[in-house]
PDB file of N, H, CA, C and O in Angstrom:
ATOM      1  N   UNK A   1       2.890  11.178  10.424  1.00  0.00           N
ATOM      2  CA  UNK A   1       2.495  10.615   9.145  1.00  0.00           C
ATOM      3  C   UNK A   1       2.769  11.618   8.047  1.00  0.00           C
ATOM      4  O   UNK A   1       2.615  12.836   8.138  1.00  0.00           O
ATOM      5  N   UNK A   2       3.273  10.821   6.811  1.00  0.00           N
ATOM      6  H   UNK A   2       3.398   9.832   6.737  1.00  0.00           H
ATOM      7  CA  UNK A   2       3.008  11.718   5.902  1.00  0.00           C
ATOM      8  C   UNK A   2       2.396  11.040   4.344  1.00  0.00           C
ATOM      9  O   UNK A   2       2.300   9.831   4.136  1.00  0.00           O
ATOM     10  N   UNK A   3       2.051  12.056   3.415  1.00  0.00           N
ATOM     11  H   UNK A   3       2.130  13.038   3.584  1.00  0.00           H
ATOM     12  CA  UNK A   3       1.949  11.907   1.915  1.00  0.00           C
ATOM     13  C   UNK A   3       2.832  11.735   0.937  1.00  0.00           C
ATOM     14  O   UNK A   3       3.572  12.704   0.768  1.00  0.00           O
ATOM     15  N   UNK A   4       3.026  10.698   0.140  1.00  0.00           N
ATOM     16  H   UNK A   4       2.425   9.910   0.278  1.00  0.00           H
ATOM     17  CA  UNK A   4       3.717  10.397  -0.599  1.00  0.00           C
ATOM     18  C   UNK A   4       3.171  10.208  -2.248  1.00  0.00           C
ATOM     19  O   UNK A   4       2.446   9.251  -2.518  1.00  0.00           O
ATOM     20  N   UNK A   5       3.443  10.864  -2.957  1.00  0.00           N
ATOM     21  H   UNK A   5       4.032  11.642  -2.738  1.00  0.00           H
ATOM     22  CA  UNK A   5       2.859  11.061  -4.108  1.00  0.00           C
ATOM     23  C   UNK A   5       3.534  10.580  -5.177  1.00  0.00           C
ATOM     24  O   UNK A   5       4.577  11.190  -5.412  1.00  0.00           O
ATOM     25  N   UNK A   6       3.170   9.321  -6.190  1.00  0.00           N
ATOM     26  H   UNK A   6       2.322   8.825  -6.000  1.00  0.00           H
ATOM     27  CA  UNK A   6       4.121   8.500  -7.107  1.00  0.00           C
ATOM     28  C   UNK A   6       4.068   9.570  -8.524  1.00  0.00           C
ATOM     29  O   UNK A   6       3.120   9.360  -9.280  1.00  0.00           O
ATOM     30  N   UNK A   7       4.812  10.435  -8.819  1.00  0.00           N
ATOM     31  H   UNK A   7       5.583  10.605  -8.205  1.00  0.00           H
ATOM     32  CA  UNK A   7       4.844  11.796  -9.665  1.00  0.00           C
ATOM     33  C   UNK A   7       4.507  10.965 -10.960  1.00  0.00           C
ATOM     34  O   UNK A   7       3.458  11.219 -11.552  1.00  0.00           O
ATOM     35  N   UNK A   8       5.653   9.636 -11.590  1.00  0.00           N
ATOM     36  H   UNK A   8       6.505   9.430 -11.109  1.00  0.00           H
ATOM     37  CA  UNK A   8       5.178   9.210 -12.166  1.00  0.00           C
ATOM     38  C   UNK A   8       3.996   8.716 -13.258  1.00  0.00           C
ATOM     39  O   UNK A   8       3.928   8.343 -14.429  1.00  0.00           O
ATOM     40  N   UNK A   9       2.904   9.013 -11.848  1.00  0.00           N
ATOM     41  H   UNK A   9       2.958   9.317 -10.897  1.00  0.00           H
ATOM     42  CA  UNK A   9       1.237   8.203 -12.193  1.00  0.00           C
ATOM     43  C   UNK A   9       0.091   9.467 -12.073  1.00  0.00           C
ATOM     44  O   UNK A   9      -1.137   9.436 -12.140  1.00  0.00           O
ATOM     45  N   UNK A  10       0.869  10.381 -11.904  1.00  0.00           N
ATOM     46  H   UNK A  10       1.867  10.406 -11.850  1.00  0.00           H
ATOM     47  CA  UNK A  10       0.380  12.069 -11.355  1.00  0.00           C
ATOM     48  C   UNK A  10      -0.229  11.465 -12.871  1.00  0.00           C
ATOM     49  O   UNK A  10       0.236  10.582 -13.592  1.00  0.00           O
ATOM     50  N   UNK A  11      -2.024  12.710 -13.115  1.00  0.00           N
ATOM     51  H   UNK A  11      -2.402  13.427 -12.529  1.00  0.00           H
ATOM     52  CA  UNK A  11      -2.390  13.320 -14.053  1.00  0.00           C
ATOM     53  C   UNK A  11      -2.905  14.410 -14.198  1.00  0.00           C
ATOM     54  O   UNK A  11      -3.603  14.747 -15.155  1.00  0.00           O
ATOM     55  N   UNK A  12      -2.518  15.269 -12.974  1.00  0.00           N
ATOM     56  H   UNK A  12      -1.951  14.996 -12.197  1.00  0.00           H
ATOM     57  CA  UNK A  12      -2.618  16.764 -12.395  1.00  0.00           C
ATOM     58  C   UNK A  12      -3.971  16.950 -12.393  1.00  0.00           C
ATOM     59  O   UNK A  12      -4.197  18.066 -12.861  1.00  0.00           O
ATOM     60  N   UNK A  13      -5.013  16.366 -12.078  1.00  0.00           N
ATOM     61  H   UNK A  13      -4.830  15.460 -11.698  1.00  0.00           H
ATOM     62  CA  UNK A  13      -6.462  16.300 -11.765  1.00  0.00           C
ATOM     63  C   UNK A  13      -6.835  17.512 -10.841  1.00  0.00           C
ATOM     64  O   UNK A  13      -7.728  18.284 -11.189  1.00  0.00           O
ATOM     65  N   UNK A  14      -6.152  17.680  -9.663  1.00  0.00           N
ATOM     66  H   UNK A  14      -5.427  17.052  -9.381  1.00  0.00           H
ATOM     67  CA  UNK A  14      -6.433  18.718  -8.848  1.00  0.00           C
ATOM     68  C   UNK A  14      -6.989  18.132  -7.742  1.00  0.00           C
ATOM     69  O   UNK A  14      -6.672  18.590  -6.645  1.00  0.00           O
ATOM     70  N   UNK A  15      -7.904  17.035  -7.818  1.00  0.00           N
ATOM     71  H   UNK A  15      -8.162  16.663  -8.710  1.00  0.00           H
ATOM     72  CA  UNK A  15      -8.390  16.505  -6.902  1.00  0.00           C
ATOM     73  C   UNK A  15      -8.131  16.454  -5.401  1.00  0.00           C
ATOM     74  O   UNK A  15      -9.027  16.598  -4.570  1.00  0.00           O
ATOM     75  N   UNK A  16      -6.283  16.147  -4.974  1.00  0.00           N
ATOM     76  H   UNK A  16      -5.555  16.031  -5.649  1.00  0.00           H
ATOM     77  CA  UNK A  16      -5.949  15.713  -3.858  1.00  0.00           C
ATOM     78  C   UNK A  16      -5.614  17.641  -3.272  1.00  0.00           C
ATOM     79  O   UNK A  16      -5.575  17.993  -2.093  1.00  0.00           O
ATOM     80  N   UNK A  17      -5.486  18.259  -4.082  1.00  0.00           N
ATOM     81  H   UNK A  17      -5.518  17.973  -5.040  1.00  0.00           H
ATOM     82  CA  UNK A  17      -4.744  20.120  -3.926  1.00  0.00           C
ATOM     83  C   UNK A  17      -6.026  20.235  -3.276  1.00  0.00           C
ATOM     84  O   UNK A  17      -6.110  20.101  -2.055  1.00  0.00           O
ATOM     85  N   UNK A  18      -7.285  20.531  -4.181  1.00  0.00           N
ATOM     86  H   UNK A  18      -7.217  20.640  -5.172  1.00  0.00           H
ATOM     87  CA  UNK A  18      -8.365  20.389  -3.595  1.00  0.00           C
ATOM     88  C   UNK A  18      -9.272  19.794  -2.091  1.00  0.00           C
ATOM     89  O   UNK A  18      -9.532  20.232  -0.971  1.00  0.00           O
ATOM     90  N   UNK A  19      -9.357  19.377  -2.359  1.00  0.00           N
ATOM     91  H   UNK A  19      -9.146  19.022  -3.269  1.00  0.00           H
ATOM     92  CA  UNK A  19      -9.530  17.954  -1.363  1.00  0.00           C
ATOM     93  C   UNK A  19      -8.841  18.654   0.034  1.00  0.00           C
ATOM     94  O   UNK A  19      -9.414  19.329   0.889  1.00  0.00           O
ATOM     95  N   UNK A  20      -6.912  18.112  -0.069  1.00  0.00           N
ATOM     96  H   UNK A  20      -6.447  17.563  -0.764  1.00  0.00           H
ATOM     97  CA  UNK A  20      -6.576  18.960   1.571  1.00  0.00           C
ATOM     98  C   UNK A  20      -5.520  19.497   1.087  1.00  0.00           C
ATOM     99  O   UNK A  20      -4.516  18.824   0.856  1.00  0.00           O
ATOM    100  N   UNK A  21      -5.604  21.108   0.806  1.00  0.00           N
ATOM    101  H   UNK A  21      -6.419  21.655   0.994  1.00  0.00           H
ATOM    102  CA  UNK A  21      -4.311  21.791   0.350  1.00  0.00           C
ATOM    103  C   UNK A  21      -3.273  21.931   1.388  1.00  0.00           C
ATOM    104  O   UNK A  21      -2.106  22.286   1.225  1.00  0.00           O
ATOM    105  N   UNK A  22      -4.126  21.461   2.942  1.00  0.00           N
ATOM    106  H   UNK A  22      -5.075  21.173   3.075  1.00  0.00           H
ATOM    107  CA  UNK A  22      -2.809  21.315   4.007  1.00  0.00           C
ATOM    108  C   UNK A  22      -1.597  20.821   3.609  1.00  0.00           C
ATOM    109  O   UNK A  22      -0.515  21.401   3.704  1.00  0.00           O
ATOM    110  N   UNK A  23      -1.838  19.572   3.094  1.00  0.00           N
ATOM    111  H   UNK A  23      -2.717  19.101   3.016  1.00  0.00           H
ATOM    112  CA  UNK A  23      -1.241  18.703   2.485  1.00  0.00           C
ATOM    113  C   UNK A  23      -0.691  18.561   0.818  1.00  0.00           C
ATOM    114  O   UNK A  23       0.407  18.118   0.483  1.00  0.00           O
ATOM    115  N   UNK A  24      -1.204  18.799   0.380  1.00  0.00           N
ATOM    116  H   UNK A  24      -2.096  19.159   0.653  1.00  0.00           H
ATOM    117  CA  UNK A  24      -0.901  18.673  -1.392  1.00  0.00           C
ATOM    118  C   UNK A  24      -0.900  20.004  -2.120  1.00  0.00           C
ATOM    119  O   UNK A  24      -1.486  20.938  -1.573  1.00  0.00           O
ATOM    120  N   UNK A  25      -0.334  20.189  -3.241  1.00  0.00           N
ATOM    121  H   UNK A  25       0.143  19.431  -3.685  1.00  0.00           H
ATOM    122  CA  UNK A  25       0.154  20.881  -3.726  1.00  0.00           C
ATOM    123  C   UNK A  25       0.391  21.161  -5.361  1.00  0.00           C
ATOM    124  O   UNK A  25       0.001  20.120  -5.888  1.00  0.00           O
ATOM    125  N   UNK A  26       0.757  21.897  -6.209  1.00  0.00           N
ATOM    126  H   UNK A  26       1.073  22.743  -5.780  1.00  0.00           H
ATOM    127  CA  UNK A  26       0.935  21.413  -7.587  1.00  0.00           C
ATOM    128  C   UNK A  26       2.573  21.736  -7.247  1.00  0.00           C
ATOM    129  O   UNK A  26       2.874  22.397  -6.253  1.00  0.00           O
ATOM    130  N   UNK A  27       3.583  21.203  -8.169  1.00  0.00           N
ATOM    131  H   UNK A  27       3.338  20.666  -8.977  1.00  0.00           H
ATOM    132  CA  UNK A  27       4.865  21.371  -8.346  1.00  0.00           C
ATOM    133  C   UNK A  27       5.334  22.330  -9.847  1.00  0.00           C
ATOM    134  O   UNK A  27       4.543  22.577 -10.757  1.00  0.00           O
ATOM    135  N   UNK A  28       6.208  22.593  -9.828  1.00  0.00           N
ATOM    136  H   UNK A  28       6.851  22.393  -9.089  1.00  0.00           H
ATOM    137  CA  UNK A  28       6.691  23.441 -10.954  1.00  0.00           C
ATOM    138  C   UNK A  28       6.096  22.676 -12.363  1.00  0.00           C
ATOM    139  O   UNK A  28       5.813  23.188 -13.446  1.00  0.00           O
ATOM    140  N   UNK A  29       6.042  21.700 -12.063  1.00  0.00           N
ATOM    141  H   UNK A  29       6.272  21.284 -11.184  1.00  0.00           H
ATOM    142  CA  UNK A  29       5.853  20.680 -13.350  1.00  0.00           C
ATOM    143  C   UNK A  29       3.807  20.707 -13.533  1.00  0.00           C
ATOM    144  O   UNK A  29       3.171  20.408 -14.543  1.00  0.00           O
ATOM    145  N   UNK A  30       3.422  21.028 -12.589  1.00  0.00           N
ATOM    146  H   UNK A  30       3.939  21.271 -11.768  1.00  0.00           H
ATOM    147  CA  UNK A  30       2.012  20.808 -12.556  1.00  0.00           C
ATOM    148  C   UNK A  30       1.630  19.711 -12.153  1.00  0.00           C
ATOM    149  O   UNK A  30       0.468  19.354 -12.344  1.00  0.00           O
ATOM    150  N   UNK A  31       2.600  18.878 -11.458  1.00  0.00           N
ATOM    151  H   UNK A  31       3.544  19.168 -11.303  1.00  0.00           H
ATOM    152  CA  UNK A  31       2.612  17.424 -11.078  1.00  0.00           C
ATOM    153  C   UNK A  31       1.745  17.701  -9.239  1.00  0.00           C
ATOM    154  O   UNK A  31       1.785  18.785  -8.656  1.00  0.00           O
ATOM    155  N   UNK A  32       1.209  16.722  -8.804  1.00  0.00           N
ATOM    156  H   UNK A  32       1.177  15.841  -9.277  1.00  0.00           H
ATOM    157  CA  UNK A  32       0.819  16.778  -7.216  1.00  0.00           C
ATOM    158  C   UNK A  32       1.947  16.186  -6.418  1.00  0.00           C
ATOM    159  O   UNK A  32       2.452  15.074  -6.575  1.00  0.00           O
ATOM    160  N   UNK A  33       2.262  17.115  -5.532  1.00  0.00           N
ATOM    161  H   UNK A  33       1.851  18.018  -5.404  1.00  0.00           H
ATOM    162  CA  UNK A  33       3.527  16.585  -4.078  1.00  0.00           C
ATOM    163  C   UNK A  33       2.766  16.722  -3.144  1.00  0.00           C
ATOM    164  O   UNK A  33       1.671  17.278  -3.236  1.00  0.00           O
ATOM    165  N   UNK A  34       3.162  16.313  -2.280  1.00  0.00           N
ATOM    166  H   UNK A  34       4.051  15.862  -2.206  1.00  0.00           H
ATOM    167  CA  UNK A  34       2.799  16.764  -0.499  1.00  0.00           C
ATOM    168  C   UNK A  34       3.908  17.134  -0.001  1.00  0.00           C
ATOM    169  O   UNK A  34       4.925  16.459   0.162  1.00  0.00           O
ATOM    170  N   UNK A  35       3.668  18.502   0.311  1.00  0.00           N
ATOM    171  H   UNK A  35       2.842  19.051   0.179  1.00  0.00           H
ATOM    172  CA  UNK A  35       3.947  18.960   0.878  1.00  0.00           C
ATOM    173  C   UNK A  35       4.288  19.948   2.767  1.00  0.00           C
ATOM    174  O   UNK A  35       4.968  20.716   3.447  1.00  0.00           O
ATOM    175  N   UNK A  36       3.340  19.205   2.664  1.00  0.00           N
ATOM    176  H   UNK A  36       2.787  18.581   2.112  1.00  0.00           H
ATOM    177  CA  UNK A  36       2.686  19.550   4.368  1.00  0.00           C
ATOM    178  C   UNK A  36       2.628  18.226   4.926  1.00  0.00           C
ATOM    179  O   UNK A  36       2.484  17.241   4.201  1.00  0.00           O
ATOM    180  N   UNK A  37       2.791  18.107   6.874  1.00  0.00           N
ATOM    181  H   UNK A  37       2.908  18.907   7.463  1.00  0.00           H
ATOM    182  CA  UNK A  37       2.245  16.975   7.296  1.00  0.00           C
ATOM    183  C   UNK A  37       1.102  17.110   7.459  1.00  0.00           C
ATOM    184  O   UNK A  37       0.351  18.084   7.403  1.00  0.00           O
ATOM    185  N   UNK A  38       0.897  15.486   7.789  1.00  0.00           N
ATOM    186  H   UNK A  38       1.507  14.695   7.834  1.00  0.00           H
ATOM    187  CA  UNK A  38      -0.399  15.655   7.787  1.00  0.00           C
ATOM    188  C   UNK A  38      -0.351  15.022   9.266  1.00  0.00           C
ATOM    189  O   UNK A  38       0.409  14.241   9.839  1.00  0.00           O
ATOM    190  N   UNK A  39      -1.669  15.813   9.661  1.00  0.00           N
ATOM    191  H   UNK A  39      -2.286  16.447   9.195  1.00  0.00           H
ATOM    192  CA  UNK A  39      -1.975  15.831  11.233  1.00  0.00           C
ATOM    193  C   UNK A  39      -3.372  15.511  12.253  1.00  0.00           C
ATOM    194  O   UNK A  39      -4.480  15.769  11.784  1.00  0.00           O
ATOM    195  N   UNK A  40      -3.285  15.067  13.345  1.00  0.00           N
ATOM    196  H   UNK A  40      -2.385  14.857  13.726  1.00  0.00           H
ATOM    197  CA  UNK A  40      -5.178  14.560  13.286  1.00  0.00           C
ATOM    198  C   UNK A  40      -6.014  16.018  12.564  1.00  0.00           C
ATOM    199  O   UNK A  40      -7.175  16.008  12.155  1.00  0.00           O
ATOM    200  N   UNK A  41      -5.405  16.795  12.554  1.00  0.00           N
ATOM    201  H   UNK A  41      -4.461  16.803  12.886  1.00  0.00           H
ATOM    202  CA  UNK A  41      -6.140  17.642  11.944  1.00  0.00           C
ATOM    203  C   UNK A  41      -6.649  17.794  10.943  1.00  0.00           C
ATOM    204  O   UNK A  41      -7.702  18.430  10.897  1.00  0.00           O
ATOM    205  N   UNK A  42      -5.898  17.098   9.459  1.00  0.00           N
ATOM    206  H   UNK A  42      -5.042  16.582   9.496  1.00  0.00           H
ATOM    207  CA  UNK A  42      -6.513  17.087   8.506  1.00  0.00           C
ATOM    208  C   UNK A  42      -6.185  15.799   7.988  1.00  0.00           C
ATOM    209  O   UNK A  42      -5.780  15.631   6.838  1.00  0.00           O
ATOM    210  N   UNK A  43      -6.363  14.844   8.865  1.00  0.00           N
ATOM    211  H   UNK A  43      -6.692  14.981   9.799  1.00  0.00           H
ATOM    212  CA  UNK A  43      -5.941  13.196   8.129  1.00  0.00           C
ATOM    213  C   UNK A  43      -7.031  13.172   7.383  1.00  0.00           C
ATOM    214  O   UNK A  43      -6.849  13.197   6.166  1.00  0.00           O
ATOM    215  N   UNK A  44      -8.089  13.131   7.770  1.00  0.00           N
ATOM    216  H   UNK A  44      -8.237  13.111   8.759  1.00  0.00           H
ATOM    217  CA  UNK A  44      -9.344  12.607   7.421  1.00  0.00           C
ATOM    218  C   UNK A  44      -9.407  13.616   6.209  1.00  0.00           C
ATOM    219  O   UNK A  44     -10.256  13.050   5.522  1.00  0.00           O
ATOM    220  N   UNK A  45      -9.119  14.536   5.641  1.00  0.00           N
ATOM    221  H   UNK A  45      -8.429  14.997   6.199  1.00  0.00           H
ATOM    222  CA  UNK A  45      -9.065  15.627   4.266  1.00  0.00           C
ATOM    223  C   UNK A  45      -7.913  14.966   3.469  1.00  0.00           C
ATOM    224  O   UNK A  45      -7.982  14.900   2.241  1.00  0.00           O
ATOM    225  N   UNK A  46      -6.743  14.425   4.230  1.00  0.00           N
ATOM    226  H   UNK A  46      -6.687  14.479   5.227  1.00  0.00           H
ATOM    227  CA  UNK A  46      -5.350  13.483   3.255  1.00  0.00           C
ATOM    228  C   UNK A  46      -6.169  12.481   3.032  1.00  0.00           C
ATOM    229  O   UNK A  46      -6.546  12.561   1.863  1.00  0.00           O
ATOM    230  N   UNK A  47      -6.835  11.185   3.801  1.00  0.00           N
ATOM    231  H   UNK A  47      -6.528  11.120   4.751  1.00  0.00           H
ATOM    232  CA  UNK A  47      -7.355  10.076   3.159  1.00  0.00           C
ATOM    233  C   UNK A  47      -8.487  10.068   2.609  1.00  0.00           C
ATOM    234  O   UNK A  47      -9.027   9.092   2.088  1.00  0.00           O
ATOM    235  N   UNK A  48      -8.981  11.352   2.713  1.00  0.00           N
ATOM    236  H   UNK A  48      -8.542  12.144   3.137  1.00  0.00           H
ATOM    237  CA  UNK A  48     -10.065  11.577   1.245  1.00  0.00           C
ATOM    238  C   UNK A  48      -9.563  11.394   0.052  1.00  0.00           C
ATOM    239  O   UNK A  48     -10.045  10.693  -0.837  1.00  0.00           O
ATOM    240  N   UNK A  49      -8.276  12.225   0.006  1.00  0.00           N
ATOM    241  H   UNK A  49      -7.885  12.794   0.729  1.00  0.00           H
ATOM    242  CA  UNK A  49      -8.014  12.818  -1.090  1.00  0.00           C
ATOM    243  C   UNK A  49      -7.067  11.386  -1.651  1.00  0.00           C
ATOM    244  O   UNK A  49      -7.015  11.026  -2.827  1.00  0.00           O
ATOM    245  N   UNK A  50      -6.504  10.846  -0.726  1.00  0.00           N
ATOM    246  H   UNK A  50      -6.546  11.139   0.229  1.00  0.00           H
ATOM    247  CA  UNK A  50      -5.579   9.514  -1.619  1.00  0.00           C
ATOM    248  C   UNK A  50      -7.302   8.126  -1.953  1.00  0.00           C
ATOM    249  O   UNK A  50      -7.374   7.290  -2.854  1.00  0.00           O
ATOM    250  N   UNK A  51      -7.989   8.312  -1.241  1.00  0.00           N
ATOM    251  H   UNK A  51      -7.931   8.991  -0.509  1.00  0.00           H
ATOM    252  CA  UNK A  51      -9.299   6.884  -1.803  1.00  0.00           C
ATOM    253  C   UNK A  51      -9.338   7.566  -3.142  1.00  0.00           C
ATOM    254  O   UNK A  51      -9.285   6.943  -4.202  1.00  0.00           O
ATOM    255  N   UNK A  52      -9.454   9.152  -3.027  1.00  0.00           N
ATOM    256  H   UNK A  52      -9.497   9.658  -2.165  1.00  0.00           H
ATOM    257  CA  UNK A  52     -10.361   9.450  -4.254  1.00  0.00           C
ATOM    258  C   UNK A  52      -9.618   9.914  -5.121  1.00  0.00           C
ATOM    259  O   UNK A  52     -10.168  10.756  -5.830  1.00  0.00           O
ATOM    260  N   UNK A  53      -8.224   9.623  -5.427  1.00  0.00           N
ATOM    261  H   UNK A  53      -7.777   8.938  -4.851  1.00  0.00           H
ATOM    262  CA  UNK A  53      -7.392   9.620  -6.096  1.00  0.00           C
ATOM    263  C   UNK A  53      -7.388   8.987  -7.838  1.00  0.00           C
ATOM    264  O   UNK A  53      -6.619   8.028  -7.904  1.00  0.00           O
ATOM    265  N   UNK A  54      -7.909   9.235  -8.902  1.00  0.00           N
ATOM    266  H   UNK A  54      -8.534  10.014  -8.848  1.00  0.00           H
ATOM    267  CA  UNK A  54      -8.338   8.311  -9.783  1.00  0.00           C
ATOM    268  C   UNK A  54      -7.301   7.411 -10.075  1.00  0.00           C
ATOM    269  O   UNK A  54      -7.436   6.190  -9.983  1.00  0.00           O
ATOM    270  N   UNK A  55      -6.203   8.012 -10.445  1.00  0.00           N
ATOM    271  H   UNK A  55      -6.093   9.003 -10.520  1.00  0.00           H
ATOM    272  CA  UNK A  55      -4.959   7.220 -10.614  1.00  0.00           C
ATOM    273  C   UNK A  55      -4.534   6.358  -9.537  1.00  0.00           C
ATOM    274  O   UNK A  55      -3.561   5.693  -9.894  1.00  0.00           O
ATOM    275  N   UNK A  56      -4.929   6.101  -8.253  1.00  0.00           N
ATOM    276  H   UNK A  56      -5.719   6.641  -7.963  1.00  0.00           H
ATOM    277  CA  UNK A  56      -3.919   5.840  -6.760  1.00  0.00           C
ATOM    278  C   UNK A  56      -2.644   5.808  -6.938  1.00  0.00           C
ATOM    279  O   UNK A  56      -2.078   4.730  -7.122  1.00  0.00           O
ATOM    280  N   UNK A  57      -1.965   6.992  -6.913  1.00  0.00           N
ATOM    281  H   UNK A  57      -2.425   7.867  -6.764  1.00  0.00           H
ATOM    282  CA  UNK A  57      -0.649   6.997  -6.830  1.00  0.00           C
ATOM    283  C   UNK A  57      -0.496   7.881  -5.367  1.00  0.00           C
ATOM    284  O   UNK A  57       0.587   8.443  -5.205  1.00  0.00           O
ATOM    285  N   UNK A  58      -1.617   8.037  -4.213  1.00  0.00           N
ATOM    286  H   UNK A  58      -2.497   7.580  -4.346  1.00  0.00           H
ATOM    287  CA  UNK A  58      -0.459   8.943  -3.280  1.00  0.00           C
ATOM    288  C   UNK A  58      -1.427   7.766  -1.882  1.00  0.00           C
ATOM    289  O   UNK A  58      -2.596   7.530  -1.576  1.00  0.00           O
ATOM    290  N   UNK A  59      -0.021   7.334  -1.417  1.00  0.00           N
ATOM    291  H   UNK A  59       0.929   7.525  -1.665  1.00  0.00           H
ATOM    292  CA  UNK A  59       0.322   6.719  -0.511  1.00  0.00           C
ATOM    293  C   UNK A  59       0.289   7.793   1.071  1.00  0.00           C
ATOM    294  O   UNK A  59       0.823   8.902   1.070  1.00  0.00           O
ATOM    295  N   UNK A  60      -0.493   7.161   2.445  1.00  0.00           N
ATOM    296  H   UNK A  60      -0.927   6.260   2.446  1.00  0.00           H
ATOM    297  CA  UNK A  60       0.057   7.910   3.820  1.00  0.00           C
ATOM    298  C   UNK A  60       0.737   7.055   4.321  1.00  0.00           C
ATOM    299  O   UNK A  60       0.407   5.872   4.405  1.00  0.00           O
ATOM    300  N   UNK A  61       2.110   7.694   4.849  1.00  0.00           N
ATOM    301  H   UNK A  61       2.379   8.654   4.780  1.00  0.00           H
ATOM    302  CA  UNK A  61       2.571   6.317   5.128  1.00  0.00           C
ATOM    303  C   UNK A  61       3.483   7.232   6.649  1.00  0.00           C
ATOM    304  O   UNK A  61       3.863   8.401   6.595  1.00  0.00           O
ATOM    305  N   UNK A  62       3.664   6.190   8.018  1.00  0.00           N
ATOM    306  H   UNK A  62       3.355   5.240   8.062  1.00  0.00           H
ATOM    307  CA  UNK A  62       4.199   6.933   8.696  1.00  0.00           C
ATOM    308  C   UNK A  62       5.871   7.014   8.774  1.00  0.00           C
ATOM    309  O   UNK A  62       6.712   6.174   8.451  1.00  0.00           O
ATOM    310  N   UNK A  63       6.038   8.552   9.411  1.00  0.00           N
ATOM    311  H   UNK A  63       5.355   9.235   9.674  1.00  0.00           H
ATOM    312  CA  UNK A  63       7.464   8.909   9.117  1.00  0.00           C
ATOM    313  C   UNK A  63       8.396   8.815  10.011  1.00  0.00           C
ATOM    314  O   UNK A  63       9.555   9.117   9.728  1.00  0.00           O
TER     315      UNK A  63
END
């Protein structure tokens, strides 16, 4: 599985970096990517972080 983040709808909140930095990240732009998979290890820290997403722009989707 992985994270997919619509950069677009980004409002650099911090929330999802926070949340599971396994996974997310800021980009040069200050925008959120994912960067990491995500694994039973920290799914449950990725689908925190996409419910509690204010904008919902980051999608798990498998790869």
């Amino acid at each position: 599985m992985k994270a997919v983040v619509n950069k677009e709808g980004c409002i650099s909140c911090g929330l999802c970096v926070n949340t599971c930095p396994e996974v997310f990240e800021f980009d040069e732009d200050g925008l959120s990517e994912a960067t990491g998979q995500i694994t039973e290890e920290n799914y449950a820290s990725a689908e925190s972080a996409r419910t509690a997403c204010p904008v919902a722009v980051i999608d798990i989707i498998d790869d």
